[in-house]
N, C-alpha and C positions, 0 to 999 in steps of 0.2 A: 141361623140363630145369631142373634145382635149380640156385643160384646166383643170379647176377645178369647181368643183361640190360648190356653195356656201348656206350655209342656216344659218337662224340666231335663236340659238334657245333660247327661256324664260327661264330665271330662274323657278326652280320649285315652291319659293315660290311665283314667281309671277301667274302661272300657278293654282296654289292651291289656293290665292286670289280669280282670277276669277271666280274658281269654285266653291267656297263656296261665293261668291256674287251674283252668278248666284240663287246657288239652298237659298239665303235668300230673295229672290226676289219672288221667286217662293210662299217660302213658306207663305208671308206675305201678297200676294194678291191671294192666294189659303184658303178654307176652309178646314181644314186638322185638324182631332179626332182622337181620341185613335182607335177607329173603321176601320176611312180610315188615315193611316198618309202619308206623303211625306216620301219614302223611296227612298236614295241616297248609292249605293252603292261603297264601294271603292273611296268615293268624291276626296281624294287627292292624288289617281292616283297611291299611292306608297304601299299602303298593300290592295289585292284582300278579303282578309279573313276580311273585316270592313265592315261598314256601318253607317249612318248616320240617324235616324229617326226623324221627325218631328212633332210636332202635340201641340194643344192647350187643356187646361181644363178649365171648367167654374171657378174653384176655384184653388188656390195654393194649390198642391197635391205632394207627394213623389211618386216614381216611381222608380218601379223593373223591369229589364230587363233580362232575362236569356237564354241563350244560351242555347236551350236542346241538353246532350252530347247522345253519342249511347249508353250510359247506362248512369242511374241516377248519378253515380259517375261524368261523364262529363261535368256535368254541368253546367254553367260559370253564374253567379250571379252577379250583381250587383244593388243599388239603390240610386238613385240620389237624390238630395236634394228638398226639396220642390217648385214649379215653376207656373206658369200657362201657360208659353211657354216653351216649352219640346222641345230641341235640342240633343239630344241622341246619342255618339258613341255607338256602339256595336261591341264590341271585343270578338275573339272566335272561329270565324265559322269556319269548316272544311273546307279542300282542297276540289276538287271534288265530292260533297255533295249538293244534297238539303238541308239545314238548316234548322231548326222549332227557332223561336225566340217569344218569350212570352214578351208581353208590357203589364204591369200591375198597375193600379192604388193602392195606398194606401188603402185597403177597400172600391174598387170602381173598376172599368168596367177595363176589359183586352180585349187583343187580339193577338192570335200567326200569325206569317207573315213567308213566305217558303221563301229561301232567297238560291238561287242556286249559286256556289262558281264554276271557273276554278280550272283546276288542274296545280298547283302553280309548281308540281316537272316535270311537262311533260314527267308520264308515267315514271318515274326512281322512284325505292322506295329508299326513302335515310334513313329507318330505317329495322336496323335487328333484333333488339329484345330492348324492355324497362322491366328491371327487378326489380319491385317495387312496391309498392301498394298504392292504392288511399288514404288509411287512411295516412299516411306518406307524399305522394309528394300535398295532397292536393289539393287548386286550383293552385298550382304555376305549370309554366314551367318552361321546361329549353332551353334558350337561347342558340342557337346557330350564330357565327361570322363566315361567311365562310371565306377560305384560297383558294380556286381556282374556280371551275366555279357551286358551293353549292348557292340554292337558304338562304338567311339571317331568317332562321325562330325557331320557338317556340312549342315544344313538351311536351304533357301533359304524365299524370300518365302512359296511353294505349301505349306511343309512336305517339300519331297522331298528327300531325303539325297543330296547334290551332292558328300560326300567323305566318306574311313573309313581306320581304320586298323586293319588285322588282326590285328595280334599286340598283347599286353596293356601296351601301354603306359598309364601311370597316372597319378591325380592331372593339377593345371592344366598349360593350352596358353596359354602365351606367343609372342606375337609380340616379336623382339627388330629393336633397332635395323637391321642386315641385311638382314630382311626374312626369317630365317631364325624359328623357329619354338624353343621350350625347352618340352620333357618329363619325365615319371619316363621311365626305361629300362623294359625288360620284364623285365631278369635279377634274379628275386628272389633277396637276398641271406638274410633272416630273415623268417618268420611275423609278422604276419599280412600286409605290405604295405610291409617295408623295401627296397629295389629299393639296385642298384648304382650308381647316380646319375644323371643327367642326360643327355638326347640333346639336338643341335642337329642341325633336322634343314631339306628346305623340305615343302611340301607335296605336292608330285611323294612324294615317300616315300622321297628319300636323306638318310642321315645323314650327318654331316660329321665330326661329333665324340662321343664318350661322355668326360664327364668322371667318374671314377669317383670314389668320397669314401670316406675311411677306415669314417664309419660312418653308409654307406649315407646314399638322400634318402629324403623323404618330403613328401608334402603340399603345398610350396610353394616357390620360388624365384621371384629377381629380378634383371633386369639390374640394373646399376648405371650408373651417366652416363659412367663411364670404361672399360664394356664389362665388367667384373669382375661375378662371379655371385656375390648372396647364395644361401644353400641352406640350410631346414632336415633337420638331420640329431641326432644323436645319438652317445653314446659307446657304444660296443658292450659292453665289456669291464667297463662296470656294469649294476647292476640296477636304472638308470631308463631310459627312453624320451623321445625327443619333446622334450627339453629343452635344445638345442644348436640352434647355429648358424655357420655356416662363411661366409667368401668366399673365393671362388675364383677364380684367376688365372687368365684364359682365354685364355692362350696356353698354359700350361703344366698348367693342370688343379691347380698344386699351390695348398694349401692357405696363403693370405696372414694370415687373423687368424679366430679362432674367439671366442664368447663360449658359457660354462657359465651356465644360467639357476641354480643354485643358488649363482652368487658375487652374485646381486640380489634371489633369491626366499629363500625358507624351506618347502621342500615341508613341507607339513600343513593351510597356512593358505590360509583360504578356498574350502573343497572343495565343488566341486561335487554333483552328485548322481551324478554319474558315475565321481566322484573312485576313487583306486585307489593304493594307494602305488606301483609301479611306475610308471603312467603316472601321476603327480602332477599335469602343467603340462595335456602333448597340446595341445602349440605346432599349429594349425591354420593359421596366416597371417604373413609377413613382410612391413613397408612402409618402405623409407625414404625418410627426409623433408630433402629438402637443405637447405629453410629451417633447420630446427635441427637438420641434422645429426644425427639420432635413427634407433633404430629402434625400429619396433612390433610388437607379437606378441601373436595370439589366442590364450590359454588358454584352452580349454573347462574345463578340469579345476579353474578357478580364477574362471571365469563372469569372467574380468576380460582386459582390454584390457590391456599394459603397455608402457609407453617407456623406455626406454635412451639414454646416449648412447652414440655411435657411437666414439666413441676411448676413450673410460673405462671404459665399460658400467654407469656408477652409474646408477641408478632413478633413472629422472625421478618418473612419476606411474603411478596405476593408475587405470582406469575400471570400475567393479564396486559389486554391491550390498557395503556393507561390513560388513554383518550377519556377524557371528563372528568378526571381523578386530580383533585384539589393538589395543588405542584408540591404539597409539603409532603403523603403521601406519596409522590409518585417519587421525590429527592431521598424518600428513606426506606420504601420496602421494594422498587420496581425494579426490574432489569432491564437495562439496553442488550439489543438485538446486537449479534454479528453476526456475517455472513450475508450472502445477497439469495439465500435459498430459504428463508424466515419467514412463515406466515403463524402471528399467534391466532390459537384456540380460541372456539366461543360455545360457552354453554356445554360444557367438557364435563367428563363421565370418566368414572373409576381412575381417579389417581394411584401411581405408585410410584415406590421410589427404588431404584437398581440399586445392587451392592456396591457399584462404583459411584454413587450418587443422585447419577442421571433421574429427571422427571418423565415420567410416562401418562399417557392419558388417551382416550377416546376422543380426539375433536370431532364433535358432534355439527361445529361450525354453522350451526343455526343463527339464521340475517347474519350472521358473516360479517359484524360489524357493529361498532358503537353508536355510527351514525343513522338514524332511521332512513336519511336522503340516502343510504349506499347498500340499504339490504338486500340481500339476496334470496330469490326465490326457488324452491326448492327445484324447479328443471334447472339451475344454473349454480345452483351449490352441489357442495360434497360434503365428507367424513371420511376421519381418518384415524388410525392411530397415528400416535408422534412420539418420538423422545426428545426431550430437550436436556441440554449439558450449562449446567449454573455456574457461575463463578462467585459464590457469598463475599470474596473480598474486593473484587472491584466491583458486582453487581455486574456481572456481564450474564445473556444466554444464546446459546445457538443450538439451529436444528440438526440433529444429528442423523437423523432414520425420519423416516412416514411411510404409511402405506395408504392408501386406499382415494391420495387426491384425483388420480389419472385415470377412477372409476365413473369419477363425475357422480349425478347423479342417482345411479342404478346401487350405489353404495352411499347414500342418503338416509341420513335416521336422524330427525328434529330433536330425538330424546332417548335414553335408556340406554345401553352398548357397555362396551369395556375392552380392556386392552389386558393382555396377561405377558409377564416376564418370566421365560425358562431360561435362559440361556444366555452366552452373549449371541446376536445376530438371532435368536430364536425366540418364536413372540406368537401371541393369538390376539386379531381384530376383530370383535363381533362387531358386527353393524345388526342389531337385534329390531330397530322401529321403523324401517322401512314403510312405506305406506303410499298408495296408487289410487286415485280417484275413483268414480264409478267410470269415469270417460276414458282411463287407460293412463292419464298424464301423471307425473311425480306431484305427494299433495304434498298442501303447505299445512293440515292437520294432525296430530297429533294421533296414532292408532286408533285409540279404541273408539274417538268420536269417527275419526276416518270408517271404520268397520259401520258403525251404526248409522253411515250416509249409505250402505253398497259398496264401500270402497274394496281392494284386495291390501293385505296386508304382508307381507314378506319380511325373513332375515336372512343375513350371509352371516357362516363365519370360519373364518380364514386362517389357517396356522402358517409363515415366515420362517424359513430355517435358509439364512445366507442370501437372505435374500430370493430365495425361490420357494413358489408356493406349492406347500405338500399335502394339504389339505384344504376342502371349500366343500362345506356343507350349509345348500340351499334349501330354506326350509318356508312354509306358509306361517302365515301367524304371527306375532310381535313377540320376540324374546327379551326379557331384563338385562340378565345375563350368561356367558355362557362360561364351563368350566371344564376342564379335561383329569376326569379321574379313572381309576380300577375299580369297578364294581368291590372285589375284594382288597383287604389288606390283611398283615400277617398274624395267624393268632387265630380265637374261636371266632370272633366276627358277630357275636352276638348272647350279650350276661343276660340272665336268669332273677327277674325279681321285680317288681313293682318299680314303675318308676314314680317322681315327685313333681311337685311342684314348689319352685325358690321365688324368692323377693315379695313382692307386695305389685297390687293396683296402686294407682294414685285418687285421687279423689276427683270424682266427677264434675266439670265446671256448672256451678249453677245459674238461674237468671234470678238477680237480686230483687227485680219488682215486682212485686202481685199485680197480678191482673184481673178486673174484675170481669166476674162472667155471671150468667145466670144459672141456677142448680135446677137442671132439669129435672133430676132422678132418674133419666133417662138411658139405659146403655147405649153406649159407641154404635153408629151406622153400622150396617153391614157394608155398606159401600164404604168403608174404611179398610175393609180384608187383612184386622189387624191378628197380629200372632204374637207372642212372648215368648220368647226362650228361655228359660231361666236356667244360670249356671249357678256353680257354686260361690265363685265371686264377683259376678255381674250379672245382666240381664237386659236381653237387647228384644225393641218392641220393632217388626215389620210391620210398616201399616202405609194407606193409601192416601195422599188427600191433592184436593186440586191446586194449583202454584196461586200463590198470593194468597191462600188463608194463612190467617196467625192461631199458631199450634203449641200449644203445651202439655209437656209430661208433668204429672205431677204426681207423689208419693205424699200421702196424709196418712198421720196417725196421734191421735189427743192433742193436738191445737199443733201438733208438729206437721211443716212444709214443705216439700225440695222441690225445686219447679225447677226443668230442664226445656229447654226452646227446640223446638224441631221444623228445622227451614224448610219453607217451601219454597224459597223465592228461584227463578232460578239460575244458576252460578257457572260463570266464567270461566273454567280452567286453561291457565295457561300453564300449566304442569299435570301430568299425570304417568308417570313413570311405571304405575298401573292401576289398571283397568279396571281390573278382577271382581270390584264390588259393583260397579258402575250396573247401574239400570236401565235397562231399552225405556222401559216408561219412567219419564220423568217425575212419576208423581208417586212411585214410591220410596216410602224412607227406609233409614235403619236408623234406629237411635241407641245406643248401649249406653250402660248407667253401671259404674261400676260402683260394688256394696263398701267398698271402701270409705270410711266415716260415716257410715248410715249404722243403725242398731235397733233389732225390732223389727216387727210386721206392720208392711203399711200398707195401705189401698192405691192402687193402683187408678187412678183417674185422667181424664184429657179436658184439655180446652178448645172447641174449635170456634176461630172469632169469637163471640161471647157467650157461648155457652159452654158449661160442665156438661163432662159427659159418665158415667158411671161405668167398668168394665168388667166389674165382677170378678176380679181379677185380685190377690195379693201374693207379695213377694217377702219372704222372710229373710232377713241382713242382719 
């Protein structure tokens, strides 16, 4: 049938509401004991490896739950606070696994429950060795963020994937203060990876909150000490990217202070090799620093580090090769090198800043260099982590640590990675975009197109204690980033109630000229294979067409217009930090339209070259 395909789909947290209303429902007019409990698995539909147990005691009792691993090493522990109504995550379970789980009273009556898990990788092994030992990694995992079509999951001491999250949430997993968890969303807003902002979610798999942001997140976010979230984002409604930054009020989701990196930068200068007028900066990392009140931001696009202060947003300093950097800039925010053991970063991932001052970062060290005559190709480059030691009053820096140069190649990532500070001397290197031709050699493309030639894709990631490596897990697939946390933290681990949605959409960029076409009356091709999603505040159209038609969406209703452009042409990335949206066919789209300053029922219509097409299709805003 011609036209379009319509369906309106729930928000997840409304979805997860239901679900966890349903099974409290259940459990409150069901008799349900430590013996027989309400077991719900997977209740919020987003991590297969959870579950939910239910059950009463005659008395307020504490209660241990443990995860039995395939050896006693594995196994996942926790004990909840004292209760007489026992609502229970249980975090842990294997992939493709019967489970054994132990529900246990406080010196009182137990009982283990078989608890049989999907296989979350579907038959691909996405690990190739974990080199470390259980005394060392603990109960912690390590997190992994996918970069291209990696399920979102958590691998323990053994290597074995002990959590996952099934739908595409993106970019880093933060553990926040709570004890609750900060994400991208899944709901893509724009191409290639602008998402509608933020989940707080636990590990059981409920969301609590979506903080939505005028224009979209991306890439990275941070608590702040008074609970308020920094977010890199962007202004929609121009023709840059990646070059903003928001905090956001986390009660209210709404927007307290923004900073525009073009009131501190000058997009042109110091471009990378990746460099792009559009995406000029490709802000990668947020860090602030409460000793001076600063914040910091990775530029790949600028191969420089740069500070801010926090109420002003005047340029403190930059850290970057300053090769091509007009001498007035380089006499007032640059550092001079000391030491003869000094190589600066290029196109550098996840800044931080140590308590003792020190900069940290993932040099990514792609072309390895300002000069186009002196790039390096990826069999002849590396990646590293680095710290560097500043001096703000003379403008001095030197190298103080690195890992990962005397890897060479085999520890190569063009893009994505990150560095983590525990310690002094104690540190984690992801090297997460790895990537091998169809022919075996290191490529010089970026994962997910790498994947979509036949390529293999691979990550390392390394934990540093004194200098000796105590962990190295080698994994398939392209990771964002990686994080080392506890399945559990202290406390019930999981509230009871509906969660929300904060902030606002921003308003959808429109194309300001009419285009004339001809009104066929005709519906949409089938050979369009369009579909509508319609949420409650946006609405994204999947549809098909061949590269070089000119394409428009358009919403009519009583002499009213909004025409949205949908490209076909097709487009060059030299960034793509992830994959996740990306199309094996080039020829389909996604265009999402948020209802944001739209009011009313409109008809839903397209332009292809010069004809109207009709889809029978409306959307109420």
């Amino acid at each position: 049938m011609a036209g379009v395909l319509y369906e309106f789909e729930k928000h997840m947290i409304v979805k997860q509401g239901e679900a966890e209303a349903a099974m409290l429902e259940t459990f409150r007019n069901g008799d349900y004991t430590i013996e027989h409990p309400l077991v719900c698995q997977n209740l919020y539909f987003v991590n297969p490896l959870s579950a939910v147990v239910a059950f009463r005691s005659e008395e307020p009792v504490a209660v241990t739950v443990t995860v039995f691993g395939k050896t006693k090493e594995g196994n996942i522990t926790h004990t909840f606070p004292r209760a007489k109504e026992h609502i229970l995550p249980v975090i842990g379970l294997y992939s493709d696994y019967v489970n054994k789980v132990e529900i246990r009273e406080y010196r009182g009556k137990s009982t283990v429950l078989e608890m049989a898990t999907p296989d979350v990788f579907e038959g691909r092994k996405p690990v190739y060795s974990m080199d470390t030992t259980p005394e060392y990694l603990q109960d912690n995992c390590i997190f992994l963020s996918p970069s291209a079509n990696e399920v979102f999951a958590a691998f323990d001491y053994a290597g074995d994937a002990r959590w996952c999250w099934n739908i595409p949430c993106v970019f880093d997993l933060k553990r926040l203060k709570n004890g609750h968890v900060l994400m991208g969303t899944n709901r893509l807003i724009k191409m290639p990876y602008y998402m509608s902002g933020l989940y707080e979610a636990d590990l059981c798999g409920k969301i609590y909150h979506e903080y939505r942001i005028p224009g979209g997140s991306h890439h990275d976010a941070v608590e702040m000490k008074d609970g308020n979230i920094l977010c890199l984002t962007q202004d929609m409604t121009t023709d840059t990217v990646e070059d903003m930054c928001v905090l956001i009020d986390r009660k209210t989701g709404e927007i307290i202070k923004s900073w525009d990196y073009k009131n501190f930068l000058q997009p042109g200068l110091g471009k990378s090799g990746s460099w792009s007028d559009r995406d000029w900066f490709h802000n990668n990392a947020v860090w602030y620093d409460e000793n001076t009140d600063s914040l910091t931001f990775s530029g790949r696009h600028m191969d420089s580090i740069v500070n801010i202060d926090f109420e002003t947003g005047k340029l403190n300093w930059i850290i970057g090769d300053p090769e091509g950097w007009p001498q007035e800039w380089v006499d007032r925010y640059f550092f001079k090198p000391k030491g003869n053991n000094f190589s600066w970063q290029y196109e550098q991932h996840a800044c931080l800043i140590t308590p003792d001052g020190d900069v940290m970062c993932f040099d990514n060290h792609h072309w390895a260099s300002k000069d186009k005559n002196k790039y390096k190709k990826a069999k002849d480059n590396y990646s590293r982590g680095v710290r560097f030691r500043i001096n703000t009053k003379d403008m001095t820096i030197e190298q103080v640590w690195q890992y990962g140069q005397d890897r060479g190649a085999e520890f190569f990532s063009p893009y994505i990675c990150n560095v983590e500070y525990y310690n002094e001397g104690h540190y984690m290197v992801h090297s997460g975009g790895i990537a091998y031709s169809k022919d075996g050699s290191a490529s010089e493309s970026l994962g997910p197109f790498e994947l979509n030639m036949g390529g293999r894709l691979e990550a390392i990631t390394v934990e540093i204690c004194d200098n000796k490596k105590m962990m190295e897990l080698h994994t398939s697939g392209n990771y964002y980033r990686a994080e080392k946390m506890k399945l559990y933290v202290e406390g019930d681990n999981l509230e009871l109630g509906q969660g929300d949605q904060l902030g606002h959409m921003g308003v959808t960029r429109e194309f300001d000229t009419e285009v004339p076409a001809e009104v066929t009356g005709e519906l949409l091709p089938d050979s369009c294979c369009a579909r509508l999603m319609d949420e409650n505040d946006c609405f994204t159209l999947y549809s098909r067409f061949e590269k070089g038609q000119l394409v428009m969406l358009l919403l009519e209703r009583e002499g009213e217009c909004h025409r949205y452009f949908i490209s076909t042409a097709a487009t060059p990335h030299k960034a793509m930090c992830c994959g996740t949206f990306l199309e094996s066919d080039e020829r389909n789209t996604k265009t999402a339209v948020n209802k944001a300053g739209l009011s009313g029922s409109y008809d839903v219509k397209i332009i292809i070259d010069d004809k109207k097409y009709e889809t029978g299709v409306k959307v109420n805003c």
